[in-house]
LONU-28645 format. One line per 4 residues: for each residue x, z, y of C-alpha. Coordinates in Angstrom, 1 decimal. Example, Ala and Ser with C-alpha at 12.3 -4.5 7.8 and 13.67 -1.06 7.14 Angstrom:
% LONU-28645
12.3/7.8/-4.5  13.7/7.1/-1.1
END
This chain:
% LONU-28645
116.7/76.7/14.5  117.8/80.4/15.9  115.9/83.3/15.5  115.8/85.3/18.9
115.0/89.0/18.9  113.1/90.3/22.1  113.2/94.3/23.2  109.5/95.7/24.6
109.4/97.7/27.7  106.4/99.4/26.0  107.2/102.8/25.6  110.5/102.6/27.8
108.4/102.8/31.3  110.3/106.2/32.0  113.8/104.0/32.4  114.6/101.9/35.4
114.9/98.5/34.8  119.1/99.0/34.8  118.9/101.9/32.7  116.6/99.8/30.2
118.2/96.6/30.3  121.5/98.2/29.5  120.0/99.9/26.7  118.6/96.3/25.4
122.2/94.6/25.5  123.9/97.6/23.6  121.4/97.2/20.8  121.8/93.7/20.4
118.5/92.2/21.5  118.0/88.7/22.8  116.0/89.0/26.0  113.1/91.2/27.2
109.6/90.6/27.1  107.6/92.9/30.0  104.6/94.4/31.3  105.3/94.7/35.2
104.3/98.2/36.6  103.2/98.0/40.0  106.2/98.6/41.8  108.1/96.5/43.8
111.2/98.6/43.6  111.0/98.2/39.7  110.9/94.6/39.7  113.6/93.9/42.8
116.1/96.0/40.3  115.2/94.2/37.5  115.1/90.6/38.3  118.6/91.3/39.9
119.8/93.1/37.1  118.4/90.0/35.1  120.2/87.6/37.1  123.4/89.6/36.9
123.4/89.5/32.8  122.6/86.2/32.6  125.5/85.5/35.3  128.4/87.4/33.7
127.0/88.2/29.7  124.2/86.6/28.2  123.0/83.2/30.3  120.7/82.2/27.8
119.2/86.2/27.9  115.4/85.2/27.5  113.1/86.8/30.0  109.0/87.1/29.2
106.6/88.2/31.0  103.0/89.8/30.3  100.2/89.2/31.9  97.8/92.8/31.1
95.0/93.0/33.8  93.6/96.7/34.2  90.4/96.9/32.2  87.8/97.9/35.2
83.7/96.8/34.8  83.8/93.0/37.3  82.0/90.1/37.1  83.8/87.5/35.5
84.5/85.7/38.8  86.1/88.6/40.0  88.1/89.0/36.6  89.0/85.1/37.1
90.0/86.0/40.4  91.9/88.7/39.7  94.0/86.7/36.4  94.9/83.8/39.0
96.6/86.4/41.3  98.3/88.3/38.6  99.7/84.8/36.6  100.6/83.3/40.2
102.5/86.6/40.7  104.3/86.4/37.1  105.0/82.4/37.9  106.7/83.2/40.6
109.7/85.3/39.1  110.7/82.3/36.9  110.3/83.6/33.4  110.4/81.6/30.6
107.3/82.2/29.2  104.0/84.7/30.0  102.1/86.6/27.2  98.9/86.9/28.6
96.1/89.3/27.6  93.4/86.6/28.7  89.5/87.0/28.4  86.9/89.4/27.3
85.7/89.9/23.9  82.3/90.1/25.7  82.5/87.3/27.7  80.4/84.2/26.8
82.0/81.6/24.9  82.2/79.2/28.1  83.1/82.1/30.7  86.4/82.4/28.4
86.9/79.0/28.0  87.2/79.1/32.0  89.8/81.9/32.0  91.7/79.6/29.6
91.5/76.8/31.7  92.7/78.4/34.8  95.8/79.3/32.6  96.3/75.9/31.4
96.0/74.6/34.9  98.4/77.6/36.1  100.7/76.5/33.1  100.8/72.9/33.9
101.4/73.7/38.2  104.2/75.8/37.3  105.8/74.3/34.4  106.3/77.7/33.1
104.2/78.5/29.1  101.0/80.6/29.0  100.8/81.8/25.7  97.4/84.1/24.4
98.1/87.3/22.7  96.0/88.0/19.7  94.8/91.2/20.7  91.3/93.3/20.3
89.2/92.7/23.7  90.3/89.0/24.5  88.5/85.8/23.5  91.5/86.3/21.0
90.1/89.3/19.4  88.7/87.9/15.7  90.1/84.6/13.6  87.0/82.8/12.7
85.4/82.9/16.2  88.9/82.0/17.9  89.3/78.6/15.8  86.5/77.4/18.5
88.8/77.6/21.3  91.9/76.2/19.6  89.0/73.1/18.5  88.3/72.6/22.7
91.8/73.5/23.2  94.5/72.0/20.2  97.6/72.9/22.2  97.0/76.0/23.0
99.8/79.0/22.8  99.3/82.0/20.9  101.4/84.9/20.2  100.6/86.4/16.9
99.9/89.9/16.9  97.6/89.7/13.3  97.4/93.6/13.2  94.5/93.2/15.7
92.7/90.4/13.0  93.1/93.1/10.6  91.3/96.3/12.0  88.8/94.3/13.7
87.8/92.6/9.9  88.6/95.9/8.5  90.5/93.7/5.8  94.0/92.3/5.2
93.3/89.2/5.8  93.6/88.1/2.0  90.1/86.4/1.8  90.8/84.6/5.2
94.1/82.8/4.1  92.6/79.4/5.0  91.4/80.4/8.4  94.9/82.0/9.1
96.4/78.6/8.0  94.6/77.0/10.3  96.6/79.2/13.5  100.1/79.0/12.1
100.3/75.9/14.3  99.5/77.1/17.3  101.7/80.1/17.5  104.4/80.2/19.9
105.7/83.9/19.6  105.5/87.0/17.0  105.1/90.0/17.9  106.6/92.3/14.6
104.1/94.8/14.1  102.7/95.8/10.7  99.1/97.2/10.9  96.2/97.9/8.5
92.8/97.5/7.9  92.1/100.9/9.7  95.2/101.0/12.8  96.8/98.2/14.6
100.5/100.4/13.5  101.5/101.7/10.6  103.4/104.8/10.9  106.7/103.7/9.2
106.7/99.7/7.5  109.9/100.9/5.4  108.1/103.3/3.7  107.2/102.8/-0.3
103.8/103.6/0.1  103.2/100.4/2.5  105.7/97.8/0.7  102.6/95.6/0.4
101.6/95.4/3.9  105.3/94.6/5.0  104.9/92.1/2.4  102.3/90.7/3.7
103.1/90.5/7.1  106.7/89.4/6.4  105.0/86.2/4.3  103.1/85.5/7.2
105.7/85.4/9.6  107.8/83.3/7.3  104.8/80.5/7.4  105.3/80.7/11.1
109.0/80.0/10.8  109.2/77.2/8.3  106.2/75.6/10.9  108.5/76.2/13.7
110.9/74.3/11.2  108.5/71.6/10.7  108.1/70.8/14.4  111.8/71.1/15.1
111.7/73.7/17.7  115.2/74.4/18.8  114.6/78.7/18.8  111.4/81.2/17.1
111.1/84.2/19.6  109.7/87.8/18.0  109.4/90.9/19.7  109.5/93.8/17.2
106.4/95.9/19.0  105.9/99.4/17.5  104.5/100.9/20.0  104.0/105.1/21.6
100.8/107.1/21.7  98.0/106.3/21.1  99.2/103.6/18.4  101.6/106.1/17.2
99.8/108.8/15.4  100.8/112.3/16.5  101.2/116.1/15.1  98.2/117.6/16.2
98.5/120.2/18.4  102.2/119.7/19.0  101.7/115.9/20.4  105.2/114.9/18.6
105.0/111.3/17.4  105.2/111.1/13.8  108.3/108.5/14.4  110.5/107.2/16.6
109.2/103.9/18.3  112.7/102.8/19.5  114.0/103.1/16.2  111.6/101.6/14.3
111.7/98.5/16.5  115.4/97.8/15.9  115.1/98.3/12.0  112.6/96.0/12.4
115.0/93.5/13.9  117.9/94.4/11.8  115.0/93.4/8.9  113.8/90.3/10.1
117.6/89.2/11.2  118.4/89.6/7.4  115.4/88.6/6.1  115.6/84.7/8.6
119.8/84.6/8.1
END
């Protein structure tokens, strides 16, 4: 099985899609995965550009999606209404797989088993995966209460984001171990970022003082391999996804980040390429 590294656009969104893709093939990523601004012009360039690298460098360069609505106060027919549009639009442009920020933390347990089933159904009509990103403010949002949906819904796609299961149980998931077992299964994608009980992002994961979170984090993504390994998947994607302000702290005052988010990312990957070789 191969281990594919995937570049964010988060935090590149001053680049144009040539400028950015350019700078993903020169530092050795895999593919992209990408929250479309609203610009037409943006995504002409980059589905061409796309086309072009899987045409002459890369054809197996791995292209996902994301699915991130707006947050604005709706009913949840409106908000249903408004995912449809916005998946149909993503299924459209072919990628290989969508990473969508689905439901509301808020909703009621059946209003987001409704936004799941329109992805399912959007999933199935298009032949192209919906995976769910673990992620404060989706149904996704806290382990115990998300092992519901995967009970109505045992196929179901996830993309493991745990940093989000940490600050919202204010823990490091220690005592939950058996719960966390229990999703291993059903993820499809990792997105490599260390967090805390207090922050979704850690300033720098190579630092001494947070060996044991890396730790941590790096055992659970290990689990998620050797499953991958277990079901004989041909490929494990991960997306290294340090982020900018405001999940990078900052020097007050002076606004600087206290790192830099490109950087980080690709020691990340170099990390995880050594640590899977």
């Amino acid at each position: 099985m191969k281990t594919k590294f995937i570049c964010t656009y988060w935090g590149c969104e001053a680049l144009s899609a040539k400028v950015f893709l350019a700078k993903v093939l020169e530092a050795g990523y895999d593919g992209v995965e990408i929250n479309f601004p609203d610009d037409p012009t943006f995504i002409a360039e980059f589905m061409a550009e796309l086309a072009t690298i899987r045409s002459n460098r890369k054809p197996d360069f791995i292209f996902i999606a994301q699915q991130v609505l707006a947050q604005q106060s709706e009913t949840v027919d409106a908000y249903a209404q408004r995912l449809s549009q916005r998946l149909n639009f993503l299924t459209s442009l072919k990628p290989d797989a969508i990473n969508s920020h689905t439901g509301k933390d808020y909703f009621e347990f059946a209003d987001n088993v409704s936004m799941i089933q329109i992805t399912e159904n959007i999933a199935l009509e298009s032949g192209i995966p919906i995976w769910h990103e673990i992620h404060r403010g989706r149904f996704s949002f806290h382990l115990r209460t998300l092992l519901r949906y995967l009970e109505l819904f045992p196929n179901l796609g996830l993309v493991a984001d745990f940093s989000h299961f940490c600050v919202v149980s204010e823990s490091d998931l220690s005592d939950q171990l058996a719960l966390l077992n229990q999703v291993f299964p059903s993820i499809r994608h990792i997105h490599a970022r260390v967090g805390f009980e207090q922050s979704p992002q850690l300033t720098d994961p190579f630092a001494p003082e947070w060996e044991q979170h890396l730790k941590t984090y790096t055992n659970w993504w290990r689990a998620i391999h050797e499953q991958h390994l277990l079901d004989q998947k041909t490929h494990l994607t991960i997306t290294p996804e340090f982020g900018p302000f405001p999940y990078m702290p900052q020097q007050p005052y002076s606004q600087m980040p206290l790192a830099d988010q490109w950087d980080l990312n690709c020691r990340m990957k170099n990390y995880l390429q050594a640590y899977f070789h």
